[in-house]
C-alpha positions as CSV (number, residue, x, y, z in Angstrom):
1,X,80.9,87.8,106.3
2,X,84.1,87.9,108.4
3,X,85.3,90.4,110.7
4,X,88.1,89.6,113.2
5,X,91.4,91.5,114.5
6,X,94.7,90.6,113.5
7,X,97.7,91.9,115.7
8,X,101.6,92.0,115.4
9,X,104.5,93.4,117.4
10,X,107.3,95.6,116.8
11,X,110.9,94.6,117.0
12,X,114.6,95.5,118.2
13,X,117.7,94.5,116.8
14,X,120.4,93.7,119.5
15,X,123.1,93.1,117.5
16,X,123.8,92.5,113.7
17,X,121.7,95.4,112.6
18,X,123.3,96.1,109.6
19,X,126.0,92.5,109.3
20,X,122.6,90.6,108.8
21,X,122.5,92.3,105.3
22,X,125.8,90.9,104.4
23,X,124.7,87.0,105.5
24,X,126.1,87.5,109.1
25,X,124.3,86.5,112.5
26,X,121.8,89.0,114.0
27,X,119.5,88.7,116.9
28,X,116.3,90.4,117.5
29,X,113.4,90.5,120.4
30,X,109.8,91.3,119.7
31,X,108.5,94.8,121.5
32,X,105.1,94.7,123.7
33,X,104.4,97.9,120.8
34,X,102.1,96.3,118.2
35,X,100.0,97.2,115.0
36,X,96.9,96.5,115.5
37,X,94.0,96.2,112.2
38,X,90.1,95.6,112.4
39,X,89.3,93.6,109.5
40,X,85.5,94.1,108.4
41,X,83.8,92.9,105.2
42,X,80.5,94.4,104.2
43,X,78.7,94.9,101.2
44,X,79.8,97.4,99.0
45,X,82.5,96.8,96.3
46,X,85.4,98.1,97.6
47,X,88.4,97.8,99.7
48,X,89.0,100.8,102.2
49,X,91.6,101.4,104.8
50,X,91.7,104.2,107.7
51,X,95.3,104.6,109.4
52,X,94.8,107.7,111.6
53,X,98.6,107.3,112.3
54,X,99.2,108.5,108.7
55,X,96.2,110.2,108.3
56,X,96.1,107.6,105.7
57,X,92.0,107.4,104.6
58,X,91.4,105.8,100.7
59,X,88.8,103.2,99.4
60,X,89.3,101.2,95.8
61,X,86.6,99.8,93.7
62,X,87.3,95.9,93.7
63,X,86.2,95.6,90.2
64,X,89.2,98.3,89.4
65,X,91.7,96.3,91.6
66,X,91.1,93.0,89.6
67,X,91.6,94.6,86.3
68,X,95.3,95.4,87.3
69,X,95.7,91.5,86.5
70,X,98.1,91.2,89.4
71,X,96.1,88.0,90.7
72,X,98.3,84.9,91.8
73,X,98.3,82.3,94.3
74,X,97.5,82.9,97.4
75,X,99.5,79.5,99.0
76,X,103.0,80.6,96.7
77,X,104.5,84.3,97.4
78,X,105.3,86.0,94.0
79,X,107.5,89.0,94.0
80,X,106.7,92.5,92.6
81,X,108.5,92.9,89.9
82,X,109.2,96.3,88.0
83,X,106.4,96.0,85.9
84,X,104.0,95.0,88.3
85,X,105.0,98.1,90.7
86,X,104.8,100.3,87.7
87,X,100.8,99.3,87.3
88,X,100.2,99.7,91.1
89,X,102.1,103.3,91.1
90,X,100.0,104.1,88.4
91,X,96.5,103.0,90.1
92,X,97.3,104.5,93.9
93,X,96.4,108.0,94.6
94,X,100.7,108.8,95.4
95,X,103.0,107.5,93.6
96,X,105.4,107.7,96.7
97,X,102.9,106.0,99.1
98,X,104.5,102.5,100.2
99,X,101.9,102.3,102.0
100,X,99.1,101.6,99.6
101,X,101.3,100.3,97.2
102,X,101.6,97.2,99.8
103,X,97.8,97.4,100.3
104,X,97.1,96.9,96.6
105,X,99.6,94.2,96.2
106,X,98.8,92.0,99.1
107,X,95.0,92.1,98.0
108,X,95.3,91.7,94.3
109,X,97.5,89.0,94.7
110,X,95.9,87.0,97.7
111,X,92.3,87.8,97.2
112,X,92.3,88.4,93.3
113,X,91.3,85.0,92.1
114,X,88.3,84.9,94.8
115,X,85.4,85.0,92.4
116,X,82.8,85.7,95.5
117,X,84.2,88.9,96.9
118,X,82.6,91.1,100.0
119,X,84.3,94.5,100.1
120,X,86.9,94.8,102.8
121,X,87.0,97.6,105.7
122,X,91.1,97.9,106.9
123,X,91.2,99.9,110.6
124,X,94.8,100.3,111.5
125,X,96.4,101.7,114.6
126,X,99.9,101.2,115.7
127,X,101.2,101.4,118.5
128,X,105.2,101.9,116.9
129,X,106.4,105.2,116.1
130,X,107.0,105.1,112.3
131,X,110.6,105.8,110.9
132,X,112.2,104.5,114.1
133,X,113.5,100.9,113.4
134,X,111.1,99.6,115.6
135,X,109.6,97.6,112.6
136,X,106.4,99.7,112.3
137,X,106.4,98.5,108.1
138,X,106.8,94.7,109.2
139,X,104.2,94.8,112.1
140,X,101.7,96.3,109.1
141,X,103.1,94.0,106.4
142,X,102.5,90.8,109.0
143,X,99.0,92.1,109.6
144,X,98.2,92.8,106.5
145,X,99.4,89.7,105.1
146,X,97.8,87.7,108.0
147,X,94.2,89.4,107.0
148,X,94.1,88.6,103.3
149,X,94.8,84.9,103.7
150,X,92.5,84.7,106.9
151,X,89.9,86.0,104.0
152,X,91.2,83.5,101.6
153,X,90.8,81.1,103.3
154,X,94.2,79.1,103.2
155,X,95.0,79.3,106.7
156,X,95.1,75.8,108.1
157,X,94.4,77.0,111.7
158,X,90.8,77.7,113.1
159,X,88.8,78.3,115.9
160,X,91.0,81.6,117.2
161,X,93.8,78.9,118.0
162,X,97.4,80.0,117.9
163,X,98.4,80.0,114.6
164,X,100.5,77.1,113.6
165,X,103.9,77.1,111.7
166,X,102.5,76.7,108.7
167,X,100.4,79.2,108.6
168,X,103.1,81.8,109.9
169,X,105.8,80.6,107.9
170,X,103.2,81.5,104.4
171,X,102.4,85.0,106.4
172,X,106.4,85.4,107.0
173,X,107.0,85.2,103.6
174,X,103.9,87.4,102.2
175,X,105.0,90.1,104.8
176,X,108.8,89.7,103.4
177,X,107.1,90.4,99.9
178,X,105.6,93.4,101.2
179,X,108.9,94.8,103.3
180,X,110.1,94.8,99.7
181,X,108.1,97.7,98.5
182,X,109.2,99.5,102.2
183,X,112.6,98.8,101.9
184,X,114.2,97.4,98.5
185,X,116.5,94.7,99.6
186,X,115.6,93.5,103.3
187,X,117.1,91.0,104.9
188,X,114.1,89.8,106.2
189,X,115.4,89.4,110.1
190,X,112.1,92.5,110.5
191,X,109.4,90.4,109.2
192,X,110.5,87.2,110.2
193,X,110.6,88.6,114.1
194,X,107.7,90.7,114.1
195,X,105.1,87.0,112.4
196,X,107.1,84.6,114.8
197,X,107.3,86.8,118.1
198,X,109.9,86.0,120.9
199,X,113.4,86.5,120.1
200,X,115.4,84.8,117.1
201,X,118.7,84.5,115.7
202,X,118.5,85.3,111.9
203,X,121.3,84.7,109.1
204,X,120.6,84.6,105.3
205,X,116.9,83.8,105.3
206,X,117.1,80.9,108.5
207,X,116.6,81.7,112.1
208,X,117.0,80.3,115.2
209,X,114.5,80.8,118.0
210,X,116.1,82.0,121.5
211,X,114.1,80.4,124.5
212,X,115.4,82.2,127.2
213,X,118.4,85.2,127.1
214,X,119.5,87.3,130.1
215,X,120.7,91.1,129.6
216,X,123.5,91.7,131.5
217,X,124.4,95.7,132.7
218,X,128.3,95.5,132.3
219,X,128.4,99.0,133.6
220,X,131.0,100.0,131.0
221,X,130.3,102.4,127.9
């Protein structure tokens, strides 16, 4: 049985905060603020998370979660459509709770076809005040998303080495699945700076990584 951390960092948009929606430029930075989760699998039959941040605290049976039917493949990102959303509204305790909604979906549809399944223990702390643009939804998508296919098994990387680009780019666009159910119609800059780190410049789905940048106080308003 598995049990390892995972770890993402917040993010700031310097400029383009709201042009990057439209297909214009932005650029973001990575904060030293992260989310933090303490993946453990155990015995029992269920998947449980604990975000004291929320005062989040549920557990699932895993036998429940598999007959939702929302199982894909773990290697090709599938959207949540209405009808999928509508069958994991109906099966979280709040209809309103993003939260577990994104829980749900990244398990059933990562881990759902893994016919030996351990039950799963989620501790998440944060680090990012939530509700501030500081990315607090992305650092906990990129976790989460980073978790499940560490326990699925279809991350090339081993060994606790850096994760290669591979590997990110799959979590990058799992996460981006899961900022969908936070936010409707991102743009994906958020998710795409908080798997990659550093600092990027992000138009319509590419980015560009920045290797160095300099702030300069201009002194004027």
């Amino acid at each position: 049985m598995k049990n390892f951390t995972v770890t993402a960092p917040g993010k700031v948009i310097l400029f383009g905060e709201h042009a990057v929606v439209y297909n214009r430029s932005a650029i973001a930075v990575s904060l030293n603020l992260r989310t933090t989760i303490r993946v453990s699998e155990h015995h029992e039959p269920n998947l449980s998370i604990t975000f004291n941040n929320l005062n989040l605290h549920r557990a699932w049976d895993l036998n429940d979660i598999a007959a939702l039917g929302l199982s894909g493949d773990a290697k090709i990102p599938k959207d949540l459509d209405e009808v999928r959303a509508q069958v994991i509204r109906s099966f979280v305790s709040s209809p309103d709770s993003q939260t577990e909604m994104t829980v749900i979906f990244l398990y059933a549809s990562i881990l759902g076809n893994k016919e030996k399944r351990f039950g799963v223990h989620l501790d998440v702390n944060t680090e990012l005040p939530v509700g501030s643009g500081l990315g607090s939804s992305a650092s906990f998508s990129v976790c989460l998303s980073a978790a499940f296919l560490n326990l699925a098994e279809v991350l090339k990387t081993h060994n606790n080495l850096p994760l290669q680009k591979p590997d990110l780019e799959l979590i990058d666009k799992w996460a981006f699945m899961a900022e969908r159910i936070f936010h409707g119609r991102p743009s994906g800059i958020d998710n795409s700076i908080c798997t990659f780190g550093g600092g990027l410049v992000y138009k319509s789905g590419n980015y560009t990584s920045l290797q160095m940048f300099v702030f300069i106080g201009s002194k004027l308003p």
